[in-house]
N, C-alpha and C positions, 0 to 999 in steps of 0.2 A: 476602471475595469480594463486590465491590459491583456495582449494576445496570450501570457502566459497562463491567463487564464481558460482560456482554449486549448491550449497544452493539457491541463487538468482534465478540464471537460471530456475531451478526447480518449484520457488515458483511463480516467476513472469510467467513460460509457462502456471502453472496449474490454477493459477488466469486467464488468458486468455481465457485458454480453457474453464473454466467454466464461464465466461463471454458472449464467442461465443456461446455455446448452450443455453443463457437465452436471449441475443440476438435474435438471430433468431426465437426467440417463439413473437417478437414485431411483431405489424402490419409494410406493406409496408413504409411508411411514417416515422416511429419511427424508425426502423430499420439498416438503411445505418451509422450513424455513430458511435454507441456504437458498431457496427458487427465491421466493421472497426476499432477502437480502440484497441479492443480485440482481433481481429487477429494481430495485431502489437505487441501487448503484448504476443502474443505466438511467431512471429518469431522473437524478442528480446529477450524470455529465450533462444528461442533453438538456437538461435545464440551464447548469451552468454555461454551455453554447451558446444556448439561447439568448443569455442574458447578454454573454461579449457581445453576438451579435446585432442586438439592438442595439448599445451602446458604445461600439467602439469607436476611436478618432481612424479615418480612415489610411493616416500613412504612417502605420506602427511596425517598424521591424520586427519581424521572427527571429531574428540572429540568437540574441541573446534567450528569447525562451527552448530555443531549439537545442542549444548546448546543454541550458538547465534540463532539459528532456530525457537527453542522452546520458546526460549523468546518472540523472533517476534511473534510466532503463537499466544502467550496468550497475549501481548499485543493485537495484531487484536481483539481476540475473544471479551476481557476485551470491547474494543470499541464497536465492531457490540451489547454488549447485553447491554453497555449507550444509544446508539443510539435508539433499543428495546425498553428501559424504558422509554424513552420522558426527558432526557438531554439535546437535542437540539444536533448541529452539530456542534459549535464552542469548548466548555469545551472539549468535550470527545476526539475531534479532535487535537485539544491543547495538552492535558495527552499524549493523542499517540505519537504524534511528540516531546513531550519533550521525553517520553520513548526509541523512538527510537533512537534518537540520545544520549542518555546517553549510552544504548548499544551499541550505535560505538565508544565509546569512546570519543566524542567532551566534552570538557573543556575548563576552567571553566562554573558552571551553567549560571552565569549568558548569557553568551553567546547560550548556551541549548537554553534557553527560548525564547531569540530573535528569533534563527532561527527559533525555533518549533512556534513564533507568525506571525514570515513573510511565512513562507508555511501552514499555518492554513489561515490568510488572502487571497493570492492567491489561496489556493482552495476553500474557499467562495466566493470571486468573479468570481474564474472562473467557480463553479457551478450556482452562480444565478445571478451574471449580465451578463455576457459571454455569458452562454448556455439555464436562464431561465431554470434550475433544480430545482425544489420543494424539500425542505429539508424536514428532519423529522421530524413531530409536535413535538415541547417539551410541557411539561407538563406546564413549566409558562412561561407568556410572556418576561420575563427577559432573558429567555435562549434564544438562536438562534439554 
């Protein structure tokens, strides 16, 4: 269990937590399960915290998860302002997921791209056949 996993912990509490207070500004009805989701996703960082911290060796570099961090962050961002422009929810969501997993290190591309097309797939369907979540208008109808 290495620091980068505090990185995660971190990143998936604070996503939560800011999840939970946009949450909670829903009406009654809309409310119960994105509140729900997001509180999970807070006591998954802090559990994952938890866990580094009971178990970490105590002289572990941040260097390298702190880059992996920042990458993450700008890939996010890169996406939230596609999404912004009216790209649609499949492309930009796609880039992400190929992004991501090239900064984990998965090889060769070709395989990159499968994975990054089957978790772009299930989370299109599982925002709008699933759950009937309204995506973000793209600009042409070509896009999703």
């Amino acid at each position: 269990m290495g620091h980068s996993d505090t990185w995660v912990g971190l990143g998936t509490f604070a996503f939560g937590a800011a999840a939970t207070a946009m949450a909670s500004g829903f009406d009654p009805m809309s409310r119960s399960y994105p509140l729900l989701l997001s509180i999970l996703l807070m006591v998954f960082g802090a559990g994952l915290i938890l866990r580094v911290v009971l178990s970490s060796p105590e002289n572990v570099s941040l260097a390298l998860p702190g880059k992996v961090a920042a990458l993450a962050t700008l890939v996010i961002l890169f996406w939230i302002a596609a999404l912004s422009l009216g790209l649609g929810f499949v492309l930009p969501t796609l880039l992400m997921q190929i992004a991501f997993l090239a900064i984990c290190g998965i090889r060769p591309f070709g395989r990159v791209v499968i994975y990054a097309a089957l978790v772009t797939l299930v989370g299109y369907a599982a925002f709008v056949w699933v759950l009937g979540v309204r995506l973000p208008e793209a600009l042409s109808p070509y896009l999703i």
